[in-house]
C-alpha positions as CSV (number, residue, x, y, z in Angstrom):
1,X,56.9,-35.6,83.2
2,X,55.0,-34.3,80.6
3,X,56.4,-36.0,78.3
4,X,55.5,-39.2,79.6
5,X,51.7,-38.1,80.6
6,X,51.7,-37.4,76.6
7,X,53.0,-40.8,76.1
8,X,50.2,-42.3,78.2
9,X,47.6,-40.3,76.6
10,X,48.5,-41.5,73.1
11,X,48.5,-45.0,74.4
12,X,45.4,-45.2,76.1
13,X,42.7,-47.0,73.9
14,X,40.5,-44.9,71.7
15,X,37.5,-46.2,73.2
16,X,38.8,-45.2,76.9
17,X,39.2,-42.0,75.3
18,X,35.7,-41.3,73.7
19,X,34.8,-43.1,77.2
20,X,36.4,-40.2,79.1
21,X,35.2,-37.1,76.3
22,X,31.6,-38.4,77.2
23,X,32.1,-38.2,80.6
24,X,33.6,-34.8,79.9
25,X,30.7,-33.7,77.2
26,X,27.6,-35.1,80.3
27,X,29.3,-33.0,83.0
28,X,29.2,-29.8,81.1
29,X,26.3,-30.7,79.4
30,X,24.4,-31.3,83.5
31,X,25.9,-27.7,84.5
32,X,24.3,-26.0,81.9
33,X,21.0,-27.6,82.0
34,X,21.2,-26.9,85.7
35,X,22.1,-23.4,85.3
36,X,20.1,-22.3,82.5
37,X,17.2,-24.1,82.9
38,X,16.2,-26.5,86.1
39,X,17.6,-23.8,88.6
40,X,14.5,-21.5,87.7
41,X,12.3,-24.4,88.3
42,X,14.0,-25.7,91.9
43,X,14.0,-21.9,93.3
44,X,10.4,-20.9,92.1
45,X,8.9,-23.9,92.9
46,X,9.6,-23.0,96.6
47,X,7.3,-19.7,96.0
48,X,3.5,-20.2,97.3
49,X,0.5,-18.5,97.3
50,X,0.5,-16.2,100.5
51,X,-3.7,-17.2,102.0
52,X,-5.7,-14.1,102.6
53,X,-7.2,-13.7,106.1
54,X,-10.4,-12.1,104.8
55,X,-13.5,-12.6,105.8
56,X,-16.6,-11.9,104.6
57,X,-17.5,-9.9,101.1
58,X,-21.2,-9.1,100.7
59,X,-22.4,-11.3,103.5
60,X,-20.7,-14.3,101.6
61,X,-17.6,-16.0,103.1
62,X,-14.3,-15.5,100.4
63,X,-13.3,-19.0,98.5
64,X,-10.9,-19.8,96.4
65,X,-12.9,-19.1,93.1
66,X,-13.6,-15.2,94.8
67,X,-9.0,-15.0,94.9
68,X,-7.7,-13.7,92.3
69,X,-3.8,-14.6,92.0
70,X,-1.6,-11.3,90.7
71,X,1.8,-11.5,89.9
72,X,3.6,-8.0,89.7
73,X,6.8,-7.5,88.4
74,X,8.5,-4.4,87.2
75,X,11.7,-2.4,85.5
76,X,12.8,-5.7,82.9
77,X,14.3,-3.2,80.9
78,X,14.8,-5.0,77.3
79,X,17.6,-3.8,76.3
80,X,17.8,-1.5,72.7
81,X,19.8,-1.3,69.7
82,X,22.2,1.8,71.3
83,X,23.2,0.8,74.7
84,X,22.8,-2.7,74.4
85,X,25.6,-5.3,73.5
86,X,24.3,-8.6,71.8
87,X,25.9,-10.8,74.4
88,X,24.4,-8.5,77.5
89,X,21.1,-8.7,76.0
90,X,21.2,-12.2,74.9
91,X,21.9,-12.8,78.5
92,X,19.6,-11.0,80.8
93,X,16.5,-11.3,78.0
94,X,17.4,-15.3,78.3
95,X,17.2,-15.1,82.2
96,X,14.1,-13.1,82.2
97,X,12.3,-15.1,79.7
98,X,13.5,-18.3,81.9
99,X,12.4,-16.9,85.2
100,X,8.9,-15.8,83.5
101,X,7.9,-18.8,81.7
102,X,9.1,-20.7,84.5
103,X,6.9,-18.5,87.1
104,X,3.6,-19.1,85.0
105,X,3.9,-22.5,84.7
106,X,4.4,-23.6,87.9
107,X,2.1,-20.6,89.8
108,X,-0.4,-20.1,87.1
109,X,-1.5,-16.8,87.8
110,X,-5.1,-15.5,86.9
111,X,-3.4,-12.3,85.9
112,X,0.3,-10.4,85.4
113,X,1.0,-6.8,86.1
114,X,4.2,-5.2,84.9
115,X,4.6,-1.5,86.3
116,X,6.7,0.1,83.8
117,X,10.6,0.5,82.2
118,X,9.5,-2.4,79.6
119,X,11.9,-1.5,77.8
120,X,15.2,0.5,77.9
121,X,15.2,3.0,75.1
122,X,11.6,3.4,74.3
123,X,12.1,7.2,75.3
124,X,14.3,7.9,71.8
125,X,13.7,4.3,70.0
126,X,13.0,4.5,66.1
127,X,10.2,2.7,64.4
128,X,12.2,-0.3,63.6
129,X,14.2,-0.7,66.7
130,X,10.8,-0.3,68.4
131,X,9.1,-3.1,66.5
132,X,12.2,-5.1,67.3
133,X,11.7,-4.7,71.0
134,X,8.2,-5.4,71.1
135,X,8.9,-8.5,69.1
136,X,11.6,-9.8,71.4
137,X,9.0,-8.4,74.6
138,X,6.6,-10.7,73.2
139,X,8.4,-13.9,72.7
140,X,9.7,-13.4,76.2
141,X,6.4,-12.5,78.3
142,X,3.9,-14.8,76.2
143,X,1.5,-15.5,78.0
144,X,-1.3,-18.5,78.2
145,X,-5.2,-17.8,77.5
146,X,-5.6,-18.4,81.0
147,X,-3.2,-15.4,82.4
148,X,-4.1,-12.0,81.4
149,X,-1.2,-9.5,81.1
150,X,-1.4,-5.8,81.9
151,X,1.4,-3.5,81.1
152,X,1.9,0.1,82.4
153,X,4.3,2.9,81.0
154,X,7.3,3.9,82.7
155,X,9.9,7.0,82.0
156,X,11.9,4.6,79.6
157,X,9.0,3.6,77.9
158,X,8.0,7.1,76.3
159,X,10.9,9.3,78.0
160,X,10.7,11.7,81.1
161,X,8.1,14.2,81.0
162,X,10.5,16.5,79.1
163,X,11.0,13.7,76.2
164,X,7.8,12.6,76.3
165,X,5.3,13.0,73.0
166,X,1.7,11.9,72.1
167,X,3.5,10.1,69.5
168,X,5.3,7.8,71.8
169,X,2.3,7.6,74.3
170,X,0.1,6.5,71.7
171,X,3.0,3.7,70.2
172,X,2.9,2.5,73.7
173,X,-0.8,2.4,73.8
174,X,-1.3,1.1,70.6
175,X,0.5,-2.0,71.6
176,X,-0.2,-2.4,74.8
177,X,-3.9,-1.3,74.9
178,X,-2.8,1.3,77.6
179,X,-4.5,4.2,78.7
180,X,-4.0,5.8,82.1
181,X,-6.8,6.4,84.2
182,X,-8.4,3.1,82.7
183,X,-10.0,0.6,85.3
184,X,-9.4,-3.0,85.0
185,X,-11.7,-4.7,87.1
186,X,-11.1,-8.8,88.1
187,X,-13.4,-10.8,90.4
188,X,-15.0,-7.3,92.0
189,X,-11.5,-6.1,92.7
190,X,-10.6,-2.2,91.1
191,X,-7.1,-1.9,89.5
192,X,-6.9,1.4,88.7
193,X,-4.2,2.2,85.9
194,X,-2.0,5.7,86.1
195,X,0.5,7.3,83.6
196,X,2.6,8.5,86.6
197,X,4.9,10.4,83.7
198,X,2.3,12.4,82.6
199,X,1.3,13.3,86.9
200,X,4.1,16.6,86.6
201,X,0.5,19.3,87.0
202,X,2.1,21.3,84.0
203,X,-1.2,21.3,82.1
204,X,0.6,20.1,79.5
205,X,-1.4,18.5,76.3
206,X,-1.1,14.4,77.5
207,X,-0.9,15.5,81.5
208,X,-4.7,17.4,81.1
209,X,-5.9,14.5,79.1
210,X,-4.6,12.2,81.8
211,X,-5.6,13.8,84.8
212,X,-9.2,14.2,83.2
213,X,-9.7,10.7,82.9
214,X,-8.5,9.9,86.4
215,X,-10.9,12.3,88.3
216,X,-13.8,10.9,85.9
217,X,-13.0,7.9,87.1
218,X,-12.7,9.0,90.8
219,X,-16.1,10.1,90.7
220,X,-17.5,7.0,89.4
221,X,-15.4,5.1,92.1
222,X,-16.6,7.0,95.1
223,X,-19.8,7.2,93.9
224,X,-19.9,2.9,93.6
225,X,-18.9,2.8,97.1
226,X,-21.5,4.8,98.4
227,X,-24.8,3.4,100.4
228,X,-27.9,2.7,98.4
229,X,-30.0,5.0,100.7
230,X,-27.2,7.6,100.3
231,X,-29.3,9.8,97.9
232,X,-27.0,12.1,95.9
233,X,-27.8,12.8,92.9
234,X,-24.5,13.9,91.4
235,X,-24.0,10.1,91.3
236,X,-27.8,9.5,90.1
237,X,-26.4,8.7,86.4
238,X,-23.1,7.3,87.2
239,X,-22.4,3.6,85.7
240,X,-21.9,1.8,89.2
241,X,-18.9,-0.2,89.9
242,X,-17.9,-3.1,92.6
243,X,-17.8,-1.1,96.1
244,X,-13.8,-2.6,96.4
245,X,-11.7,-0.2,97.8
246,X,-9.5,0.6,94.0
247,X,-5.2,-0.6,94.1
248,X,-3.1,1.4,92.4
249,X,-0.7,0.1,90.0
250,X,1.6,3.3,88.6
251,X,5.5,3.2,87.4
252,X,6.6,6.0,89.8
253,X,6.3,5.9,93.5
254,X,4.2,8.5,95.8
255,X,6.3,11.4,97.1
256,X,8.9,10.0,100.0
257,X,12.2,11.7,101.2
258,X,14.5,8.9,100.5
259,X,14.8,5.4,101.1
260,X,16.4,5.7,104.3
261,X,13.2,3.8,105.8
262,X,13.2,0.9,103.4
263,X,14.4,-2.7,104.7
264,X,14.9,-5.7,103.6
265,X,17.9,-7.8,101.6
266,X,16.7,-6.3,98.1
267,X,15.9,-2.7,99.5
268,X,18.6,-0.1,98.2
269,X,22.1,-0.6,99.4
270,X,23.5,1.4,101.8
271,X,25.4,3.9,100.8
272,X,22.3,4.8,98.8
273,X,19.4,4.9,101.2
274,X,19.8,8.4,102.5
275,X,20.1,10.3,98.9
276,X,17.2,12.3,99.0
277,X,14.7,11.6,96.5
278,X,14.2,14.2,93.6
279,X,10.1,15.1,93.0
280,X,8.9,14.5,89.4
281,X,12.2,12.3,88.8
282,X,12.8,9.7,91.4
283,X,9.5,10.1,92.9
284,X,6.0,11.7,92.3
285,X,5.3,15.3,93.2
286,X,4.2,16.0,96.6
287,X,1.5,17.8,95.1
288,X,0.4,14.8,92.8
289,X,1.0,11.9,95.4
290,X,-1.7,14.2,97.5
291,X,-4.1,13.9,94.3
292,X,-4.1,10.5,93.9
293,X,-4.6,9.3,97.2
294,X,-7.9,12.4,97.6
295,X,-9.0,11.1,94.6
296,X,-9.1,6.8,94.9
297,X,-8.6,6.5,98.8
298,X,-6.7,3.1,97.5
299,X,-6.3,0.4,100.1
300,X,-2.7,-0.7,98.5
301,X,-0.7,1.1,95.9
302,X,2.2,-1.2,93.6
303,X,4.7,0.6,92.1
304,X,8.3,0.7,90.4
305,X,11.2,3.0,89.2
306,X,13.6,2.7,91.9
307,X,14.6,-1.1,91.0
308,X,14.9,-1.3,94.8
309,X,12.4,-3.0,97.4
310,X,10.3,-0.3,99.9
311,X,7.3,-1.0,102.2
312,X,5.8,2.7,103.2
313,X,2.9,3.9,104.8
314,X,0.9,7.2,103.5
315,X,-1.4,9.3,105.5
316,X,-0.7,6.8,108.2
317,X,-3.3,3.8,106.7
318,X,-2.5,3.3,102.6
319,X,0.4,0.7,101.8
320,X,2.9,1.0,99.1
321,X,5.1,-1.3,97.7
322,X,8.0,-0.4,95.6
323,X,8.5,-4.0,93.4
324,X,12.4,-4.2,92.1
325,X,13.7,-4.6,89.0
326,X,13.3,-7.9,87.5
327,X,16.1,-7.8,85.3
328,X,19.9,-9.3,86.6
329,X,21.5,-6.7,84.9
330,X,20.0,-4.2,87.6
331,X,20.3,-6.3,90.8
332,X,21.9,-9.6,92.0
333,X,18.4,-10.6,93.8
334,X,15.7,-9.8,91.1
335,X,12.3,-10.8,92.7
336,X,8.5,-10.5,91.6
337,X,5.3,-10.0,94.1
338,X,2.9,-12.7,94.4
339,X,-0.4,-11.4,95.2
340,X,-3.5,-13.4,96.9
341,X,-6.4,-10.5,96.7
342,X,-10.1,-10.8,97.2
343,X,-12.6,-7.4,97.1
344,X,-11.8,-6.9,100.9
345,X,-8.6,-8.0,101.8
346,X,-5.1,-8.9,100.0
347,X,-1.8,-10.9,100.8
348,X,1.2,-10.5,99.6
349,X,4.6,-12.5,99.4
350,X,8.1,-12.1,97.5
351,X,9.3,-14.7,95.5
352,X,13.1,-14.6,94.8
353,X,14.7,-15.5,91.7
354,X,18.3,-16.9,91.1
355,X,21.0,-15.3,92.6
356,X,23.6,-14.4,89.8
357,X,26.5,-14.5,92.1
358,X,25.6,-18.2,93.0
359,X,24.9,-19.3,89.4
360,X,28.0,-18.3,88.7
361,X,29.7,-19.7,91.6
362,X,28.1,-23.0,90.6
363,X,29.9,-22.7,87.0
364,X,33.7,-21.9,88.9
365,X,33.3,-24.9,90.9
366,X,32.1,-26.8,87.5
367,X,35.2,-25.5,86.1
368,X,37.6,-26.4,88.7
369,X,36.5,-29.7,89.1
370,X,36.8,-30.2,85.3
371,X,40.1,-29.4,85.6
372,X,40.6,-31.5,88.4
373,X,39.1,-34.6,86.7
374,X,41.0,-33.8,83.0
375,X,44.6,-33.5,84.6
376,X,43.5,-36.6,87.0
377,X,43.3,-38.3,83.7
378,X,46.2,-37.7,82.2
379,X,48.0,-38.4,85.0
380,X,49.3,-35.0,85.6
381,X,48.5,-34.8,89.2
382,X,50.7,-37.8,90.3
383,X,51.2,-37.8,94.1
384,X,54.8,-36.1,95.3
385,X,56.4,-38.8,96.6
386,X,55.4,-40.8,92.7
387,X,57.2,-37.7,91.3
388,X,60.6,-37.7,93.6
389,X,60.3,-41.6,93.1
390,X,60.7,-41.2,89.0
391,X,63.2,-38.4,89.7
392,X,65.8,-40.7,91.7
393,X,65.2,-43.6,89.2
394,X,66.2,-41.2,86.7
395,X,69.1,-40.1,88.1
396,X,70.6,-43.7,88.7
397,X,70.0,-44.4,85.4
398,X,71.9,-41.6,84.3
């Protein structure tokens, strides 16, 4: 049999044959477009805007000019020069770089947050690798005039509090203009920024100089949202702000047990949800998630570190949402938050990237086909009964 499929191979024309290799070279050519490139587009594009329900700000009704369109994302992790294999990191920076790109074009977002764990091996990076992952973080997450980034620290970025330096805190800075307890303020909406590494009430040299600049900036908040004919004058000389209610945006989440509360198809799997939660590790201190919300009173807080989804409620009234990783290599499901927020009010909605496990479903059943269609070609999947039929001719002949 094979003999004779080799026979007809050889005498099939040479234009059927570069015919057929075409046909062969499109197909694979169509997967991988799809795969690597138009399936960002056709699952993003189903992503919208979640409306606000707001009402009135400073006896004005909200438009669409007064909305200011956030997209948070966290934990991309860029992989270093240590733990990272070139194929892994050509891989999941390629997917992340896809999904981003892919994200701004199509939702063009006034402004991007990123809440920490930019990078994998920040914490014991040397100058070169460093420069290397920057480089790499800024081809990925290049953004347009029109899109303002904002990057926070995270544990990975300048190490744990045990690992952490000034040295690495002010790298970090220097390239992202980062400085905790600075307030970013968009459209008369507060973002207040926190170095939730350096929250572990040690006193130590960057944890003073941190916490310092956060109950400055407490002061200045609560004094901004006071009533004109409120006369205090401990707030007499303070630079006034917008009255907004401050979010916080912070790599570590507040204090909670575990995630045994947290729902949803990207919250922590199963078998993980009731591992309690270690303070100054997993999660903030109970003692410094108390701080935070005496000081700012924030109306939403946006947080990372756990690369799994959580919705929780603090003191009953203040919202927190843990964003996952938005790295493959961390989760199957990697997701963003898209954000509609005016000075009084704020919607969110999750929009889901590519499913790994269907992406590569959708390159086995590319592969079998191809099979399919090359030994359909050659004549190697003749029918039974055309098989028994050559056998008995065959035979006579014999």
């Amino acid at each position: 049999m094979l003999s004779s499929s080799s026979t007809t191979v050889k005498n099939l024309p040479l234009t059927k044959r570069l015919c057929f290799l075409l046909k062969l070279v499109c197909f694979v050519s169509s997967v991988l477009i799809f795969c690597e490139f138009l399936i960002y587009y056709v699952v993003i594009f189903h992503c919208q805007w979640p409306e606000v329900k707001g009402g009135a700000y400073m006896g004005k009704k909200e438009t669409s000019t007064s909305v200011l369109k956030a997209i948070v994302l966290a934990d991309t992790h860029l992989l270093g020069e240590i733990k990272g294999h070139w194929l892994d990191k050509l891989r999941r920076e390629w997917q992340m770089e896809r999904s981003f790109q892919t994200a701004l074009w199509l939702l063009q977002p006034d402004i991007v947050f990123i809440l920490g764990d930019v990078f994998d091996e920040g914490k014991w990076s040397s100058p070169q690798a460093w420069a290397d992952d920057v480089r790499r973080f800024w081809k990925m997450f290049k953004c347009p005039v029109s899109t303002e980034l904002v990057v926070i620290v995270g544990n990975h970025d300048i190490g744990f509090h045990y690992e952490m330096t000034t040295y690495k805190v002010n790298r970090f800075e220097k390239v992202f203009n980062f400085t905790s307890g600075k307030l970013i303020t968009r459209k008369g909406i507060n973002f207040v920024i926190v170095n939730s590494v350096a929250m572990e009430g040690d006193g130590c040299a960057v944890c003073r100089t941190s916490e310092a600049k956060l109950v400055a900036l407490s002061h200045k908040l609560n004094c901004s949202q006071q009533k004109p004919n409120n006369s205090n004058k401990r707030c007499s000389d303070v630079e006034k702000l917008p009255p907004s209610e401050p979010i916080l945006l912070q790599h570590y989440p507040l204090y909670r047990k575990s995630d045994a509360e947290c729902s949803g198809e990207d919250s922590a799997p199963p078998e993980e949800k009731n591992i309690p939660f270690k303070e100054k590790y997993d999660v903030l201190s109970q003692e410094a998630s108390q701080k935070l919300i005496w000081w700012f009173h924030p109306r939403l807080i946006l947080s990372g570190h756990t690369h799994s989804a959580c919705e929780v409620l603090h003191a009953g009234k203040i919202p927190e949402i843990s964003v996952p990783s938005f790295s493959w290599r961390n989760r199957n499901n990697p997701s963003f938050i898209m954000g509609s927020i005016t000075p009084t009010d704020f919607s969110l909605q999750k929009c889901f990237l590519p499913y790994e496990s269907r992406v590569f479903a959708i390159y086995c059943a590319a592969g079998a086909l191809l099979v399919i269609l090359i030994l359909a070609h050659f004549q190697l999947l003749t029918p039974p009964f055309y098989f028994a039929q050559r056998l008995i001719s065959k035979h006579k002949a014999v």
